[in-house]
KEKE-151475 format. One line per 3 residues: number of its first residue (from 1); their letters; for each residue x, y negated, z of N, C-alpha, C. Coordinates in nm, 3 decimals, decimal comma, padded with zeros to 5 digits. Each point is the difference from the previous one (the first is absolute). Layout:
REM KEKE-151475
NUM> A> X Y Z X Y Z X Y Z; ...
REM end
This chain:
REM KEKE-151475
1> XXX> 00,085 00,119 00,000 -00,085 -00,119 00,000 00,088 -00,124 00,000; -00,035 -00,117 -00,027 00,083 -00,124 -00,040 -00,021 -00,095 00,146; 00,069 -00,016 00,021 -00,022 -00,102 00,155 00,059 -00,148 -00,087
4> XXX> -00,093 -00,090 00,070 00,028 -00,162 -00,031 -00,029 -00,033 00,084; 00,110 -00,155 00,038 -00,036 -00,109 00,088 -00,025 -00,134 -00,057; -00,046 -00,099 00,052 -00,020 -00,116 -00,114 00,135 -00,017 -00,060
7> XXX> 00,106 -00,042 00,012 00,145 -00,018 -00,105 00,007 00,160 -00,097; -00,050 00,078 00,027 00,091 00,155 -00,049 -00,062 00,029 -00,138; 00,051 00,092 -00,086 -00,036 00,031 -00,099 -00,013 00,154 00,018
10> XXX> -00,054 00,110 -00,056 -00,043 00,174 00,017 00,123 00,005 -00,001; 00,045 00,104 00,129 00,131 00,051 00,027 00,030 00,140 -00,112; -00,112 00,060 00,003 00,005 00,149 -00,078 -00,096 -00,011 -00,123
13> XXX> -00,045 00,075 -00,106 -00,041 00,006 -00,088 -00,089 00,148 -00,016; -00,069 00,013 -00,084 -00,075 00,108 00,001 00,084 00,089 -00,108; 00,013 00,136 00,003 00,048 00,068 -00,083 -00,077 -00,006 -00,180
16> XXX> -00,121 -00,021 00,000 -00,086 -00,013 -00,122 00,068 -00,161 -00,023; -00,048 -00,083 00,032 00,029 -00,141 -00,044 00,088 -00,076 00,102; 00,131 -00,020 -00,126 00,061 -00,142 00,138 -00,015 -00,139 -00,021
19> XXX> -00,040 -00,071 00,125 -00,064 -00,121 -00,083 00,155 -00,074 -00,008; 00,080 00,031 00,041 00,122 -00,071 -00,023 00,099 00,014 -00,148; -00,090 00,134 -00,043 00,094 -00,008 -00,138 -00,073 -00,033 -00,106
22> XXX> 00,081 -00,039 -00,121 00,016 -00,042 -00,117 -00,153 00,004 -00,085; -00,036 00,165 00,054 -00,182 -00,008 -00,074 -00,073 00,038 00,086; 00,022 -00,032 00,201 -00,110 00,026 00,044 -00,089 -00,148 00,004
25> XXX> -00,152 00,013 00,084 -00,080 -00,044 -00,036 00,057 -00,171 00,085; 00,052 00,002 00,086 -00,019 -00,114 00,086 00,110 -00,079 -00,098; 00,137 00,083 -00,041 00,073 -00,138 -00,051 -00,036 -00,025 -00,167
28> XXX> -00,076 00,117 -00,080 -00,113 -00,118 -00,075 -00,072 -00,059 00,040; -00,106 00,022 00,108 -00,040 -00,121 00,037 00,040 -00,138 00,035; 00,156 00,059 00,048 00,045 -00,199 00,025 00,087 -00,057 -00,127
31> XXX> 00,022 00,083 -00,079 00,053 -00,033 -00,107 -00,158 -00,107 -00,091; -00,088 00,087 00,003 -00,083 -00,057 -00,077 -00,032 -00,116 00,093; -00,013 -00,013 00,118 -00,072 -00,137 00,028 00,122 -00,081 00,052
34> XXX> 00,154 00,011 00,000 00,071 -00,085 -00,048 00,008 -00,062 -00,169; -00,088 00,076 -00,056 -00,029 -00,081 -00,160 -00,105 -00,054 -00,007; -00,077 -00,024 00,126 -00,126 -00,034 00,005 -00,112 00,050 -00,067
37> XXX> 00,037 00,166 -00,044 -00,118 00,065 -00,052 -00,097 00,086 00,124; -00,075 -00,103 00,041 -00,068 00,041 00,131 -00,097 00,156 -00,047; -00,044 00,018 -00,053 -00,082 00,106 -00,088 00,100 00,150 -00,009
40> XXX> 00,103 -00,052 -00,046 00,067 00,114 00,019 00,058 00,037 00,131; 00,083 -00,060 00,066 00,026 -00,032 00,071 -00,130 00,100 00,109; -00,151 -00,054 00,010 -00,113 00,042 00,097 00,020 00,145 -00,035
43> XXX> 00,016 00,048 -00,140 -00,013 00,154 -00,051 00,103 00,049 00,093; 00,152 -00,010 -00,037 00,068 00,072 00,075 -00,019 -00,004 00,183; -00,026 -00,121 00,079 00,017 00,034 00,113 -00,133 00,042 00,029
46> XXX> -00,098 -00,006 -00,067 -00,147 00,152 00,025 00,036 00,074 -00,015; 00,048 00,070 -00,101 00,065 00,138 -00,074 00,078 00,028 00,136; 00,076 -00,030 00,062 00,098 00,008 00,072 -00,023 00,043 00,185
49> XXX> -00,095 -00,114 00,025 -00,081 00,034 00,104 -00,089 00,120 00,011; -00,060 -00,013 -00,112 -00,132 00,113 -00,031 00,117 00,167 00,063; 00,085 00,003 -00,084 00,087 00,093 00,001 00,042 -00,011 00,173
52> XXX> 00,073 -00,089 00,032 00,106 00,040 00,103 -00,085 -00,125 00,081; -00,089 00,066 00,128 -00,093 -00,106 00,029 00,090 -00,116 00,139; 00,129 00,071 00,007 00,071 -00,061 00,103 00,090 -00,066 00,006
55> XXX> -00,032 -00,033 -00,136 00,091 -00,194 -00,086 -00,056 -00,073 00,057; 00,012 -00,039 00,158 -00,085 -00,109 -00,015 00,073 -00,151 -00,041; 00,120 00,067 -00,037 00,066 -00,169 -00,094 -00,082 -00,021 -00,130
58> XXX> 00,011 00,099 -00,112 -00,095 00,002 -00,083 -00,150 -00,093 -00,010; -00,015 00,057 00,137 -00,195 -00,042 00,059 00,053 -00,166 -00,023; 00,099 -00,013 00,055 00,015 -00,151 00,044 00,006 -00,077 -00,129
61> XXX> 00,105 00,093 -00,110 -00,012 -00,108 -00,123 -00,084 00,064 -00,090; -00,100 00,037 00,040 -00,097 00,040 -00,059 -00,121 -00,136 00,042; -00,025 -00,015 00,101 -00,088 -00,117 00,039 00,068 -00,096 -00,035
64> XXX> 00,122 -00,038 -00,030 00,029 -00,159 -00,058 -00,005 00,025 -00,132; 00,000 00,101 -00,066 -00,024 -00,013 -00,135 -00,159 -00,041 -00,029; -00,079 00,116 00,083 -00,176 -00,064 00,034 00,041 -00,146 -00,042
67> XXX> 00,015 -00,078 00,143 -00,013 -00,099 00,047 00,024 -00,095 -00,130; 00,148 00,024 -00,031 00,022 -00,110 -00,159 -00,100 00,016 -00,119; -00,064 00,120 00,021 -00,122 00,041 -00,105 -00,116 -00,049 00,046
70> XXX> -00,013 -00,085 00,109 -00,126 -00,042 00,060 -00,103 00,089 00,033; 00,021 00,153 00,031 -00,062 00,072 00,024 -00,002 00,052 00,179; -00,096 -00,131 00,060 00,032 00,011 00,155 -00,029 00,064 00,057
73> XXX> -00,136 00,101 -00,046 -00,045 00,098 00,066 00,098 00,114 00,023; 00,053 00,085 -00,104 00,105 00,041 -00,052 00,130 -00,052 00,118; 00,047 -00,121 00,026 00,081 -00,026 00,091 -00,057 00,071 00,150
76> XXX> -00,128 -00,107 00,014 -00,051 00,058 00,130 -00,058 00,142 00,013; 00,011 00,064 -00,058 00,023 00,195 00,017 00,160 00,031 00,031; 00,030 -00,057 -00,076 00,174 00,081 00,002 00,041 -00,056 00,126
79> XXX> 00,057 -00,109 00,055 -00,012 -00,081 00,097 -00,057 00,014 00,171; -00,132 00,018 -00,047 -00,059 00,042 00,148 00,112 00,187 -00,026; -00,049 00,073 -00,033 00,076 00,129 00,039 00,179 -00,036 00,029
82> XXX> 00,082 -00,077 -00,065 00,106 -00,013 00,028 00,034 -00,027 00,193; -00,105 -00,133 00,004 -00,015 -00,062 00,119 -00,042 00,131 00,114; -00,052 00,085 -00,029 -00,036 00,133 00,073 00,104 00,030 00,040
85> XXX> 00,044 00,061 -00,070 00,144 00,053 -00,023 00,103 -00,056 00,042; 00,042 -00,107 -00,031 00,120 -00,123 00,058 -00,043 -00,092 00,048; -00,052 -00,016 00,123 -00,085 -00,146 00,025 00,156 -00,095 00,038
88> XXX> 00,116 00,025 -00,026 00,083 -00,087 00,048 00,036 -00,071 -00,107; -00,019 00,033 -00,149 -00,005 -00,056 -00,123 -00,040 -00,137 -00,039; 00,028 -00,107 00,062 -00,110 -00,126 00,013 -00,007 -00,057 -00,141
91> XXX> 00,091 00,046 -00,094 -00,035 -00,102 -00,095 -00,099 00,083 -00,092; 00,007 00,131 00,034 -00,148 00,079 -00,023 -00,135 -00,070 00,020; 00,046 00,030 00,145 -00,117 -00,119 00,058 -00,111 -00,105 -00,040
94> XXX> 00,139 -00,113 -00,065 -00,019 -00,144 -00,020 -00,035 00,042 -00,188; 00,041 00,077 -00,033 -00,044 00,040 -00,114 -00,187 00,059 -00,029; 00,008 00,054 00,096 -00,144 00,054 00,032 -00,080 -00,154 00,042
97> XXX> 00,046 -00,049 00,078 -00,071 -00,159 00,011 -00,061 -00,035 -00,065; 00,139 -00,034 -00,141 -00,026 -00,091 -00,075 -00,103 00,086 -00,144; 00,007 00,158 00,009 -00,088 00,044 -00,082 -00,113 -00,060 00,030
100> XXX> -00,068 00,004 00,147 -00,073 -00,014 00,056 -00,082 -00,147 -00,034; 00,099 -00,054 00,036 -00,048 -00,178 -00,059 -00,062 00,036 -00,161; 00,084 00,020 -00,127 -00,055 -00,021 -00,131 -00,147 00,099 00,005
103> XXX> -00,006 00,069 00,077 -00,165 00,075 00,013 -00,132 -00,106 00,094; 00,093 -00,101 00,028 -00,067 -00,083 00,122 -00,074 00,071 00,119; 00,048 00,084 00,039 00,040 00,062 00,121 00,047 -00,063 00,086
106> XXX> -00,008 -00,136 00,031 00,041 -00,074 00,081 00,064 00,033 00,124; -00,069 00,072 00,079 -00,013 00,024 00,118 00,096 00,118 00,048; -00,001 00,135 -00,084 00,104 00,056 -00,021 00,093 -00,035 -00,051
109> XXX> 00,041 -00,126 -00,086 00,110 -00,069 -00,032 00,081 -00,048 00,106; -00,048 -00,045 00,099 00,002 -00,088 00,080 00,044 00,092 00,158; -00,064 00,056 00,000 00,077 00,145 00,102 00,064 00,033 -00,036
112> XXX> 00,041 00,063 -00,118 00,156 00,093 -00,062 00,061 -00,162 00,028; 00,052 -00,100 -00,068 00,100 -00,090 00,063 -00,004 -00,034 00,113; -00,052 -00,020 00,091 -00,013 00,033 00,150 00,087 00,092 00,068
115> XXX> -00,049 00,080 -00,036 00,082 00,146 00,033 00,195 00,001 -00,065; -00,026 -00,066 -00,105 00,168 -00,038 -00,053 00,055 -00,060 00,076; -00,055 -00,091 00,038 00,074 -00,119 00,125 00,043 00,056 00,132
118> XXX> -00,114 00,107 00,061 00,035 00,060 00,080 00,088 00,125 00,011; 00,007 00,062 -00,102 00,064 00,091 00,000 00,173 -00,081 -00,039; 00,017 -00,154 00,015 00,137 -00,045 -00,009 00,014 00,009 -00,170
121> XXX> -00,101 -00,045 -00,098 00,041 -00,020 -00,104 00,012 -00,170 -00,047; 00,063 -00,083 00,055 00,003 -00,132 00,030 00,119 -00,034 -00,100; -00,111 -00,018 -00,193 00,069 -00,095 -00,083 -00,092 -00,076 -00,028
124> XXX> 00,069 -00,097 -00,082 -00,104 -00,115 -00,041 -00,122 00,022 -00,078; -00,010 00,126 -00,062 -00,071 00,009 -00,093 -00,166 00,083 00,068; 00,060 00,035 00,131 -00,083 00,053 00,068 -00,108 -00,097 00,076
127> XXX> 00,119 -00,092 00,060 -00,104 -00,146 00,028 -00,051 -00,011 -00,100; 00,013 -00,059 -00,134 -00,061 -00,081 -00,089 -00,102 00,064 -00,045; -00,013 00,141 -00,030 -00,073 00,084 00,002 -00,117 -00,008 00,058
130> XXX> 00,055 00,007 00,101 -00,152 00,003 00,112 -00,034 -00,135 00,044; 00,051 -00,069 00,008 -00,080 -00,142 00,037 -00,082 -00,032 -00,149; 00,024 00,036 -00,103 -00,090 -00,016 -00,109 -00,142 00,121 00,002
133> XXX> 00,037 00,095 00,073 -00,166 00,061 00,009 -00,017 -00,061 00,115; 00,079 -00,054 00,103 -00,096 -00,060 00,153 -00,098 -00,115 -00,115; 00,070 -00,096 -00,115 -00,068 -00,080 -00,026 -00,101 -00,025 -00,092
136> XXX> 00,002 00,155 -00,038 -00,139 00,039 -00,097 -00,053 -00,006 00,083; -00,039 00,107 00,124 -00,080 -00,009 00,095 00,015 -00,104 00,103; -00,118 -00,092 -00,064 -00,003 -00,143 00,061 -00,028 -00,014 00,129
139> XXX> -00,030 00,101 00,081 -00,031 00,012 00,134 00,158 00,039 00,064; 00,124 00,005 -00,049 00,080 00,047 00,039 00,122 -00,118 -00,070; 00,004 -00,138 -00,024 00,027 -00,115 -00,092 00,112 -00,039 00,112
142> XXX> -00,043 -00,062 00,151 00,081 00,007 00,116 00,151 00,116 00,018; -00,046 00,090 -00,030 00,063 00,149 00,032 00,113 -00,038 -00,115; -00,069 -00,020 -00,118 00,122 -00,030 -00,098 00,074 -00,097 00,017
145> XXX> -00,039 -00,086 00,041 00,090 -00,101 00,045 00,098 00,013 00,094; -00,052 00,056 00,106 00,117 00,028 00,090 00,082 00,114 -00,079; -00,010 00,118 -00,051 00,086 00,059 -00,060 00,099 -00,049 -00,099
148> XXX> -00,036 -00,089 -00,085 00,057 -00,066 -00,129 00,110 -00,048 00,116; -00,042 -00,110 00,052 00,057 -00,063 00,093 00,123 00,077 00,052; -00,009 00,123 00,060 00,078 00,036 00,062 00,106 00,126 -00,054
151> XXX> -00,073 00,027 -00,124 00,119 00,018 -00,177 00,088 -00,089 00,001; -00,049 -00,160 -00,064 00,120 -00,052 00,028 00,112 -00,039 00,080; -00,078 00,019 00,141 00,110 -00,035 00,109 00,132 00,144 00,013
154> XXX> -00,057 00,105 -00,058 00,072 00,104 -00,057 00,033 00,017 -00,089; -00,004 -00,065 -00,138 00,056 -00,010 -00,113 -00,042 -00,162 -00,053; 00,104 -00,067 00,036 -00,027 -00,152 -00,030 00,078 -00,029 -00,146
157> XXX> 00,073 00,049 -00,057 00,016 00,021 -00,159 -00,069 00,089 -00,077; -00,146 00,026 00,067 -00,076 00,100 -00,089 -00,065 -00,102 -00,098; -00,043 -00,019 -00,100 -00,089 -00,145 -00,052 -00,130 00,097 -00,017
160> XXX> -00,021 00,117 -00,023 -00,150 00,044 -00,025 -00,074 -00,053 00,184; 00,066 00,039 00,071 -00,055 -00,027 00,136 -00,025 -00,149 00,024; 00,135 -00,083 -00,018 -00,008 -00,152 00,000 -00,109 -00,049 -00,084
163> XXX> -00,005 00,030 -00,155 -00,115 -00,022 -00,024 -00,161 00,009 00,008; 00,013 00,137 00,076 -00,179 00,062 00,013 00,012 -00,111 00,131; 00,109 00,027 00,087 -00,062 -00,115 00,118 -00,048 -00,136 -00,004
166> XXX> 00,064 -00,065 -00,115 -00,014 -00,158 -00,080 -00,137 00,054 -00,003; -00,066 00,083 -00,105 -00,137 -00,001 -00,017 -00,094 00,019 00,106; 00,046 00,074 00,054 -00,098 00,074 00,109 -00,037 -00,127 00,158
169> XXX> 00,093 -00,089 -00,005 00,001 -00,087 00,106 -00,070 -00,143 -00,115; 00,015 00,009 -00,095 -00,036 -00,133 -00,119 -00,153 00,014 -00,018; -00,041 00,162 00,003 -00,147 -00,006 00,005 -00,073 -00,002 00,081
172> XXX> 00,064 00,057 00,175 -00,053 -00,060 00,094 -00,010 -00,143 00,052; 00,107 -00,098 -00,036 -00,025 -00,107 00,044 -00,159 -00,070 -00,034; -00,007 -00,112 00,070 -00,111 -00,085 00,000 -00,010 -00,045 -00,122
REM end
């Protein structure tokens, strides 16, 4: 069986398919979606999974291929089971979020980045992230503010943060 930690790549390989060589399924798959042929690319790391169900690296660039295909549901299947499986994975996680958001799933958007923050996934993109669903959900406009807010006091050369805060404090004023 293949053991992974978030940095690691499959230590062992399956005797039928190795995804590490030349024509197994995983390094066509990153071959193809380093050419940005997302389509092919989805074939091999299905083909691949389907087969050897304990890629879960595969799983992983299998949902960002979804994801660049705009196919979020598709993310949020692959995703929630990863998160089963590795809940220490946060950018899984924040990936599952943000599936979450383009379905307007708000609310489950908004818990999976939650849960990033707490589980110590503290980048900028995670603030900016989520203070933009606190500020869809207009009952939660405050909440974004203090978060934005406190992005930048943690990344004060971020400009996506500097800027959502410009807005976010420009539309609350009087």
């Amino acid at each position: 069986m293949t053991e992974l930690n978030q940095n690691s790549t499959p230590k062992q390989c399956s005797p039928n398919v190795c995804f590490h060589s030349d024509t197994g399924f995983y390094h066509l798959g990153m071959r193809a979606l380093f050419k940005m042929d997302f389509l092919a690319a989805i074939a091999n790391f299905e083909r691949g999974v389907k087969e050897h169900s304990e890629q879960d690296l595969a799983s992983y660039w299998l949902g960002q291929c979804y994801f660049l295909e705009d196919d979020y549901i598709k993310v949020i299947e692959i995703y929630q089971n990863l998160i089963i499986k590795h809940p220490d994975w946060i950018y899984v996680q924040f990936m599952l979020g943000r599936a979450y958001a383009h379905c307007d799933r708000i609310e489950e958007a908004i818990e999976c980045c939650e849960q990033v923050l707490e589980k110590g996934g503290n980048y900028p993109f995670v603030y900016l992230t989520l203070a933009k669903l606190y500020e869809k959900n207009s009952r939660k406009i405050l909440k974004a503010i203090e978060l934005v807010k406190k992005g930048v006091g943690l990344f004060p050369n971020h400009h996506g943060l500097k800027d959502f805060h410009s807005y976010l404090t420009d539309v609350d004023a009087p």
